[in-house]
C-alpha positions as CSV (number, residue, x, y, z in Angstrom):
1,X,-226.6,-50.5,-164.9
2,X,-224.8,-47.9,-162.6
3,X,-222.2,-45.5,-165.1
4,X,-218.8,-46.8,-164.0
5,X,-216.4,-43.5,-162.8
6,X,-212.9,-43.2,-163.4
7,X,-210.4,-43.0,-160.5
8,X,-209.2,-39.9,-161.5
9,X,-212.7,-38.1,-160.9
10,X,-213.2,-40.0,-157.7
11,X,-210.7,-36.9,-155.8
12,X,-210.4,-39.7,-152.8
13,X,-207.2,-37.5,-151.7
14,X,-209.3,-34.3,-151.8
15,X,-206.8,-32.7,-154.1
16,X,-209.6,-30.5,-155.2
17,X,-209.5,-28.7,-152.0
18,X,-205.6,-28.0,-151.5
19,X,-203.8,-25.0,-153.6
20,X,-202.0,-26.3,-156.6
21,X,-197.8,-26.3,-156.4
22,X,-195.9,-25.6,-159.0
23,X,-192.5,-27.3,-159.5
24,X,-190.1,-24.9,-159.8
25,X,-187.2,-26.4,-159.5
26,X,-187.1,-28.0,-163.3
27,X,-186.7,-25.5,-165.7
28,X,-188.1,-27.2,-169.4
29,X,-185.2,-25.5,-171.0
30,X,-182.4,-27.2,-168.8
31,X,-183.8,-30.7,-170.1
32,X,-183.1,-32.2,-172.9
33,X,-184.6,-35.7,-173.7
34,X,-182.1,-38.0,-176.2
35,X,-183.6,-41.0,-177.4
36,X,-180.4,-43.8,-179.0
37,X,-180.0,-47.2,-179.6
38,X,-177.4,-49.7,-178.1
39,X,-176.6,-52.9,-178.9
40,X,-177.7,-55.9,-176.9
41,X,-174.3,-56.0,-175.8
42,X,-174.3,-52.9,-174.3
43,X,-177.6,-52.7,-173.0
44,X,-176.3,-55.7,-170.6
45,X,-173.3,-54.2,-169.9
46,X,-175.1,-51.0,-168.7
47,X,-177.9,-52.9,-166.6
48,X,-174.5,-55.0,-165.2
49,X,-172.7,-51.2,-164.3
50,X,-176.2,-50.4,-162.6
51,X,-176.1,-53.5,-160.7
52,X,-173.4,-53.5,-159.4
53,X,-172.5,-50.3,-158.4
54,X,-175.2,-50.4,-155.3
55,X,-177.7,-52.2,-153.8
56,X,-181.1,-52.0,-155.2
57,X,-182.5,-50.0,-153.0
58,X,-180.3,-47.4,-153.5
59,X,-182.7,-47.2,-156.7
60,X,-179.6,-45.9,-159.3
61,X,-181.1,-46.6,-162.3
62,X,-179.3,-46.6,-166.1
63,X,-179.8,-42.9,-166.8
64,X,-178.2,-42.0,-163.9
65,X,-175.4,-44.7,-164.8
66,X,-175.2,-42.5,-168.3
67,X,-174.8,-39.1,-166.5
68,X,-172.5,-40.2,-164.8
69,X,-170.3,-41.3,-167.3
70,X,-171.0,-37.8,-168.9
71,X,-169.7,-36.3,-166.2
72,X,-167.0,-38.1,-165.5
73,X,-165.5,-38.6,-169.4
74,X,-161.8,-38.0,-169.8
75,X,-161.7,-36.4,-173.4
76,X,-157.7,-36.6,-173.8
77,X,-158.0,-40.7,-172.9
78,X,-160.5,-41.2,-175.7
79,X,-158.9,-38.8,-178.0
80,X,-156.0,-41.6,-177.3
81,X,-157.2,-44.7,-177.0
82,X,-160.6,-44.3,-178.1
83,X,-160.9,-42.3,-181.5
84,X,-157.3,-43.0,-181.7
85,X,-155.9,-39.2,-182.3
86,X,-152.7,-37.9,-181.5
């Protein structure tokens, strides 16, 4: 019996042979992975925001859904209606 080789030592793209780039344009310490929990409620709601703010081909996906809400948050409105502060 032949021993089997995994596609990843195949090099079919020759990647051996072309000089290696480095990403530079993320910097580790700009990114910050958070990890939460939502409710099923709000899980739908977000994949209904996603939806239905463009087609899906426009490929928007929920984080991007989340940044821009991060962006966009109006901290006097949610001192106000929200956390209920005056």
């Amino acid at each position: 019996m032949d021993k089997r080789s995994k596609i990843s030592d195949l090099d079919i793209f020759n990647k051996a042979d072309r000089p290696v780039k480095k990403d530079v344009s993320i910097d580790v310490k700009d990114h910050v992975t958070k990890s939460f929990r939502l409710t099923r409620e709000q899980a739908d709601k977000l994949k209904e925001y996603t939806q239905a703010i463009a087609p899906g081909h426009f490929m928007i996906t929920e984080a991007d859904i989340i940044r821009y809400m991060i962006l966009h948050f109006d901290v006097k409105k949610a001192q106000e209606d929200f956390f209920k502060l005056k």
